[in-house]
C-alpha positions as CSV (number, residue, x, y, z in Angstrom):
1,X,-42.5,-15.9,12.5
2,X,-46.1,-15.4,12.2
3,X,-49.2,-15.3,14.8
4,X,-52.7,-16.0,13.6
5,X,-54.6,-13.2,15.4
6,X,-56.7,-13.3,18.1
7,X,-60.4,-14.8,17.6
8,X,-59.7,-15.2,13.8
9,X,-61.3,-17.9,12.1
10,X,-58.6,-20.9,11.6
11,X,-59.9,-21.6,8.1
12,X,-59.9,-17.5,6.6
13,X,-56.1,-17.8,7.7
14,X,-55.1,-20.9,5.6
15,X,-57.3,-19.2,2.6
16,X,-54.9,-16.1,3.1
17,X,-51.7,-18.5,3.3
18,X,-52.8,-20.4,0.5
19,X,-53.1,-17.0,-1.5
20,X,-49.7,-15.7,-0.7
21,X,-46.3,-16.2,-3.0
22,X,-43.0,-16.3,-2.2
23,X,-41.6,-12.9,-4.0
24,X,-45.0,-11.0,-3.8
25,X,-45.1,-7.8,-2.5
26,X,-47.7,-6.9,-0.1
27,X,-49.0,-4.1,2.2
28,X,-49.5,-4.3,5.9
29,X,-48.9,-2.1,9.7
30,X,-45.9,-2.6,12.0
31,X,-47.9,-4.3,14.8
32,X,-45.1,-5.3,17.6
33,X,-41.1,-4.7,17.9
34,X,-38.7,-6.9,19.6
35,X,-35.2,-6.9,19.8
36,X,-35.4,-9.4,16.9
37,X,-37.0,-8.0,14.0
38,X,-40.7,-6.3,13.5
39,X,-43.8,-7.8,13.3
40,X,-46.9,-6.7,10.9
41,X,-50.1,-6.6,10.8
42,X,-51.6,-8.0,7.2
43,X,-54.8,-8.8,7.9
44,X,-56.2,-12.6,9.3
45,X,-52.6,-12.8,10.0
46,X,-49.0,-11.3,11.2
47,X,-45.5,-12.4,9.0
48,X,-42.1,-11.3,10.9
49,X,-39.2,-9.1,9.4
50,X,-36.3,-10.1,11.1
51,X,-33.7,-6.9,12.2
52,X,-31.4,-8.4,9.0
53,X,-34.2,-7.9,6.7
54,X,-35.5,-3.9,7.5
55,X,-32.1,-2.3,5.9
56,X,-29.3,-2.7,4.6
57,X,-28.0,-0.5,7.3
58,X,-26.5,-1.9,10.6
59,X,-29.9,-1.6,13.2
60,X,-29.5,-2.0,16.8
61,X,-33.2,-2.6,17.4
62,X,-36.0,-2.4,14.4
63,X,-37.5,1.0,16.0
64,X,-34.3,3.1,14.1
65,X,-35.9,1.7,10.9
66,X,-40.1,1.7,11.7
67,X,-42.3,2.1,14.6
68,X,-45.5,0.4,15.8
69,X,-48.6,1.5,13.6
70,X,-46.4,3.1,10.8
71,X,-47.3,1.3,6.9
72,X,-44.9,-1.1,5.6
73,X,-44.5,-2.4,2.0
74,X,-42.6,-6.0,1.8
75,X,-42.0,-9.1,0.3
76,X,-42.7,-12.1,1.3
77,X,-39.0,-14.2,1.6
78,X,-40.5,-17.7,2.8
79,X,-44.0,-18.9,3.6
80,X,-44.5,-22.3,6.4
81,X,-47.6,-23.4,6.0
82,X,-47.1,-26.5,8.2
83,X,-46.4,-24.1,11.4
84,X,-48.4,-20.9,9.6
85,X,-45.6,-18.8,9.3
86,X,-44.4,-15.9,7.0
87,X,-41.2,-14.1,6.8
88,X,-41.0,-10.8,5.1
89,X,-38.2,-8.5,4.0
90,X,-38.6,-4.7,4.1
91,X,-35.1,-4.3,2.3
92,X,-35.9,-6.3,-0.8
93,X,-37.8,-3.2,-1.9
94,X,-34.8,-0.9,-1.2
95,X,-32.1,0.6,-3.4
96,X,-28.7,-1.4,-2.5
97,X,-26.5,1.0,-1.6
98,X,-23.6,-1.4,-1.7
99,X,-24.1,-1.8,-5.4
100,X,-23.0,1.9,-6.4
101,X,-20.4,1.8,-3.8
102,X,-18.5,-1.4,-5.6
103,X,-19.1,0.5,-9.3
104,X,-17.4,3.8,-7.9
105,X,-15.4,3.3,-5.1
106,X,-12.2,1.1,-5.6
107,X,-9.2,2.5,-4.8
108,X,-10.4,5.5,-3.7
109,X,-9.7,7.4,0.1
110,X,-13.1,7.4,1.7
111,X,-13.8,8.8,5.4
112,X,-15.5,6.4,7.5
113,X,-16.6,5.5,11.2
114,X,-15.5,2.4,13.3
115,X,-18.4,0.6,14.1
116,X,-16.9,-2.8,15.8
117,X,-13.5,-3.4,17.2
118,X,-12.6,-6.7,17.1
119,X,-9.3,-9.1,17.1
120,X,-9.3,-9.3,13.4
121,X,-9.3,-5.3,12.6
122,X,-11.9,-2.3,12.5
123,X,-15.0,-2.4,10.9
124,X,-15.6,0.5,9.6
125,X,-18.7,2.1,7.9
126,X,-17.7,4.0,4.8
127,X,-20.7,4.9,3.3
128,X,-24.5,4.5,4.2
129,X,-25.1,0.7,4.6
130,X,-21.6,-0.4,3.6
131,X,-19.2,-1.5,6.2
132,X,-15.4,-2.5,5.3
133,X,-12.5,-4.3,7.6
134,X,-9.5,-2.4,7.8
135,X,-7.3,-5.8,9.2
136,X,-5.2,-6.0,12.4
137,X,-2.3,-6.5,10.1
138,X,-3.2,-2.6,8.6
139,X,-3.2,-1.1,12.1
140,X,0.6,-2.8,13.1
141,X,2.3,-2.8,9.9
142,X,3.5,1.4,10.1
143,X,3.2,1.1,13.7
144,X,-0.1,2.6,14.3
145,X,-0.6,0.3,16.9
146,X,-3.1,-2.5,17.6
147,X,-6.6,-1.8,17.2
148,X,-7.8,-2.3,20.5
149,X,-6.7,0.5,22.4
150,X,-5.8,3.5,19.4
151,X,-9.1,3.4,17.4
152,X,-12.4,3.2,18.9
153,X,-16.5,2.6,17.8
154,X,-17.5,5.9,16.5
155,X,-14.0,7.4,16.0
156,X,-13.6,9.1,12.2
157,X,-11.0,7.8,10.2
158,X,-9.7,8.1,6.6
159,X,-9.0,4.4,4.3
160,X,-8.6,3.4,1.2
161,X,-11.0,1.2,-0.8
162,X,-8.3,-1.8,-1.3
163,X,-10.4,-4.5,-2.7
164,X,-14.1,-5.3,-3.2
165,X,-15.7,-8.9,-3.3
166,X,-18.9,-7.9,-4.7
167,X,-20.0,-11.9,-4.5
168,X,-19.7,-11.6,-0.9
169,X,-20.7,-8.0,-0.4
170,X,-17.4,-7.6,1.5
171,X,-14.9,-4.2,1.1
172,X,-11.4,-4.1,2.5
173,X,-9.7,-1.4,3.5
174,X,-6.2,0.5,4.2
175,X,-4.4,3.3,5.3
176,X,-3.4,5.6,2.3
């Protein structure tokens, strides 16, 4: 989660993990990427953001969301000072775009875009950041067909806004 850098003095790194909070909001430079999250720079030491944790957007790799050198605000989600570690969230500090979707979107005919096919339905993204599951069960039921093999990832599609377990953060869908 966190390296202490290179040829850093052992004892100014505990001083700066003893000063830290869980919930405070600090300032620091993506340093490395990997396929995992997003490492930065904040000074005697580096804290990770995982990939789950830069946006509330689906990311296939943390370089859609920042890039090496570029200024990061975040907040700082857990702190291990046994193993000197510090995890950090980028999205904390973003607007939750999920929020104004479940205020004004029930019931409503949205276009979306598959994002996963999978045995259980489509996901489908209906608005930035929000995904939905249009069920197997929708796909069959007016003989549409099965979702593997008549709908793809990145094919356009119109659903309805069926239910919404804001709780969960979870949206299904249907076909109008």
């Amino acid at each position: 989660m966190v390296s202490i850098n290179e040829g850093g003095d052992c004892g100014a790194e505990r001083v700066f993990l003893d000063s830290l909070e869980v919930g405070q909001v600090i300032k620091g430079s993506v340093s490395l990427m990997t396929d995992f999250g997003a490492y930065v720079d904040l000074g005697p030491m580096e804290g990770l953001i995982r990939s789950l944790n830069l946006s509330w957007s689906r990311i296939n790799h943390p370089s859609e969301v920042v890039c090496v050198g570029q200024e990061v605000t975040v907040t700082i989600l857990h702190i291990d000072l046994a193993d000197a570690q510090i995890l950090l969230s980028r999205k904390s500090l973003l607007h939750d775009p999920f929020q104004d979707f479940a205020r004004t979107q029930l019931g409503n005919l949205v276009e979306g875009r598959v994002t996963k096919v999978t045995p259980i339905g489509l996901f489908v993204e209906v608005g930035e950041g929000v995904e939905g599951l249009l069920p197997e069960s929708e796909l069959t039921k007016d003989g549409v067909g099965s979702s593997r093999g008549v709908l793809k990832a990145g094919d356009h599609i119109s659903v309805e806004v069926a239910t919404i377990n804001y709780g969960e953060r979870r949206v299904a869908l249907r076909f109008p």
